[in-house]
C-alpha positions in Angstrom: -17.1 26.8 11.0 -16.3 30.7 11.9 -14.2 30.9 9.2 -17.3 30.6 6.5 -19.5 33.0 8.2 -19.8 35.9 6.0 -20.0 39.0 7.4 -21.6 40.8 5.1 -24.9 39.0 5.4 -24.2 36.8 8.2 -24.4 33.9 5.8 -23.3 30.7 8.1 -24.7 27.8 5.4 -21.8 25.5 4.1 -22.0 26.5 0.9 -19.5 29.3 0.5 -17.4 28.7 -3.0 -13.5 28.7 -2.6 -11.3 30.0 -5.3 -7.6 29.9 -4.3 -7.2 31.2 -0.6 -10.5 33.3 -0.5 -13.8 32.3 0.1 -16.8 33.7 -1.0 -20.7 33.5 -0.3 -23.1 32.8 -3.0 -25.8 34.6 -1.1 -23.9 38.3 -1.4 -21.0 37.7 -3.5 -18.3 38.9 -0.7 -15.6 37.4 -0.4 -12.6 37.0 2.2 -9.2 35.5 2.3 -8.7 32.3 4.6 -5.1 30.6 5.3 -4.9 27.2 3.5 -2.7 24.7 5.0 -1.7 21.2 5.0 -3.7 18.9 7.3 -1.2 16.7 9.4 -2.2 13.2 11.1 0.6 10.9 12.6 -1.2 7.5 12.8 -0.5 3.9 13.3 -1.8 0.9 14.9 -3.4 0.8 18.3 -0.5 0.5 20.8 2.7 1.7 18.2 3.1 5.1 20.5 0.9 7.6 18.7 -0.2 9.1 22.2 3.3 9.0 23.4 4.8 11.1 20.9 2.2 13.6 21.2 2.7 14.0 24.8 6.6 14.3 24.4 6.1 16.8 21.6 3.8 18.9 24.0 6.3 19.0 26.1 8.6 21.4 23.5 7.8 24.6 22.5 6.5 24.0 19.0 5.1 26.0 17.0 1.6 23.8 15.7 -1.2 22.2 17.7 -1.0 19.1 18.8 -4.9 17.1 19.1 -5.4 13.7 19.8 -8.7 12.7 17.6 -9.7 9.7 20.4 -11.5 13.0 22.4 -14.2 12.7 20.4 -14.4 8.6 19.8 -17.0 8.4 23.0 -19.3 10.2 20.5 -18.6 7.6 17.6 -20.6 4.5 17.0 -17.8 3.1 15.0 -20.3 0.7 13.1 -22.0 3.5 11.8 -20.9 5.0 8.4 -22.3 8.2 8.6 -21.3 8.6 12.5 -17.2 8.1 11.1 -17.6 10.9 8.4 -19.2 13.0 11.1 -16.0 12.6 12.9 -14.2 13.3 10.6 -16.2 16.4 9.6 -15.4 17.5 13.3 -11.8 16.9 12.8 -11.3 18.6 9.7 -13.5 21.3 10.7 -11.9 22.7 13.9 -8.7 22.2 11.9 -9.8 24.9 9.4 -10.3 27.1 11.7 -7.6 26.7 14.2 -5.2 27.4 11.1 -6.3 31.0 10.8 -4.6 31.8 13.9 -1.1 30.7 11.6 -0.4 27.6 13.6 -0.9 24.2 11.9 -2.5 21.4 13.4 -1.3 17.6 13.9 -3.8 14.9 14.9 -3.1 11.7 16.2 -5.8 9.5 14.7 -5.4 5.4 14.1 -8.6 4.9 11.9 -10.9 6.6 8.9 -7.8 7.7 6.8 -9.2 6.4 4.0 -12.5 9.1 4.5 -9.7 12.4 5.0 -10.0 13.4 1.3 -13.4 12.8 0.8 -14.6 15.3 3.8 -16.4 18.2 2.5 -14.1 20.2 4.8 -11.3 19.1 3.4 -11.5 21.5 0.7 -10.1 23.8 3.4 -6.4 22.1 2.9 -3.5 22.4 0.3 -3.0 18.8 1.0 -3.6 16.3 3.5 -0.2 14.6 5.2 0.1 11.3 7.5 3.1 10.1 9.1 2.6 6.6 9.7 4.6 5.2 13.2 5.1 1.3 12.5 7.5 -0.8 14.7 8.2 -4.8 15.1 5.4 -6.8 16.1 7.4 -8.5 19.1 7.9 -4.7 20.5 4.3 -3.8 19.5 3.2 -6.8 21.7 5.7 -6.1 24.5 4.0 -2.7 24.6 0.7 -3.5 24.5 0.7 -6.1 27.2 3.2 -4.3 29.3 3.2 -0.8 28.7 -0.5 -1.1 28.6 -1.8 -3.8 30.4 -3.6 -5.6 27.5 -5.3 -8.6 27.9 -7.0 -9.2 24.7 -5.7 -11.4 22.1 -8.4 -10.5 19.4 -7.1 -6.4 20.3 -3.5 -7.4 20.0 -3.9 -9.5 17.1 -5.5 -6.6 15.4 -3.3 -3.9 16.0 -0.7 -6.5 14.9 -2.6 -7.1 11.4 -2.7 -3.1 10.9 1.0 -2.8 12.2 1.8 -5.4 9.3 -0.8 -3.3 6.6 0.9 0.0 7.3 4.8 -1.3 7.0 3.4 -3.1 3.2 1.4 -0.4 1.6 1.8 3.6 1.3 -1.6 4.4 1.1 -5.5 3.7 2.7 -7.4 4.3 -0.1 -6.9 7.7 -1.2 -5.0 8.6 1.7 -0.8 8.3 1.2 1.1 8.1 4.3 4.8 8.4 5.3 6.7 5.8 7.8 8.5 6.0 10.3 9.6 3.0 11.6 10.3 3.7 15.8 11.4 0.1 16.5 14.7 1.1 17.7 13.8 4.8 18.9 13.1 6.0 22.5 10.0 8.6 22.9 12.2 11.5 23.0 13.6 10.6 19.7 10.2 9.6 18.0 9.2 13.4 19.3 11.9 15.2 17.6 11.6 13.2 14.6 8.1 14.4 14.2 8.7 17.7 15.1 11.2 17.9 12.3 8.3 16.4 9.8 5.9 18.8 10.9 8.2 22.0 10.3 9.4 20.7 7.1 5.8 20.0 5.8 4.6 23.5 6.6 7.4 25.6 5.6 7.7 24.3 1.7 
């Protein structure tokens, strides 16, 4: 939250008013530019290469951060309504502020989509952007039990179900999202792909 401490006052409350690209602090009525830019998540179902991608794409010299949002999901009782927004809070919030420094940010985040747009931080965006990775269910198996050594049935099945929800719909709740569908794609070429998104959603 650096970017809403006013320092004029030293006002650090969430409560600074935004009006276009500035903020400004209720308490003193300064106010200070801030760089608004689009919030990018590449999701898709447990499994479908999310974590991949984003090692591949670390791998380049790109010009945005690259975050994987499962860092903070040892923190998360995911049964817990409130203790999903918070992560999402978190998300959204070291987003904002890792913008100022120009570069934009990418998370890879399978769940809570639906929660993006109704984060107070979001107000911190021009928009918020997911890139959905979906891929056939015999290769999403073959990866899970295979490339990851998953046992589960009721894990598999569900990453399966969500594979299936992503390729039918464009949106979780208020949340549209973007496919790509990486059934036929190798790693390298799933990177560059997004890498290509990214650039082309931050320089309109």
């Amino acid at each position: 939250m650096m970017i809403e401490i006013c320092s004029n006052c030293g006002n650090h409350e969430w409560d600074k008013e935004i009006i276009g690209n500035k903020l400004r602090c209720p308490k003193c009525g300064a106010e200070w530019e801030f760089r608004k830019m689009p919030l990018l998540i590449l999701t898709g179902c447990s499994g479908v290469g999310k974590t991949t991608t984003a090692i591949e794409i670390m791998r380049k010299m790109v010009d945005f951060v690259v975050l994987d949002a499962d860092i903070f999901a040892g923190f998360i009782n995911w049964e817990d309504e409130e203790s999903c927004n918070n992560w999402v809070e978190i998300i959204a919030n070291i987003s904002k502020d890792i913008q100022q420094s120009g570069k934009p940010v990418l998370w890879t985040m399978a769940g809570c989509l639906d929660r993006l747009p109704k984060a107070y931080n979001s107000r911190y965006f021009s928009e918020i952007i997911c890139l959905a990775l979906v891929t056939d269910e015999n290769a999403l198996r073959q990866r899970m039990q295979e490339g990851r050594g998953i046992t589960d049935d009721n894990w598999i099945n569900s990453s399966c179900d969500y594979n299936r929800y992503f390729m039918e719909h464009d949106r979780i709740g208020d949340t549209k999202y973007e496919l790509l569908d990486i059934s036929t794609k190798d790693p390298r070429e799933v990177a560059d792909y997004v890498v290509n998104w990214v650039q082309g959603k931050v320089c309109v």
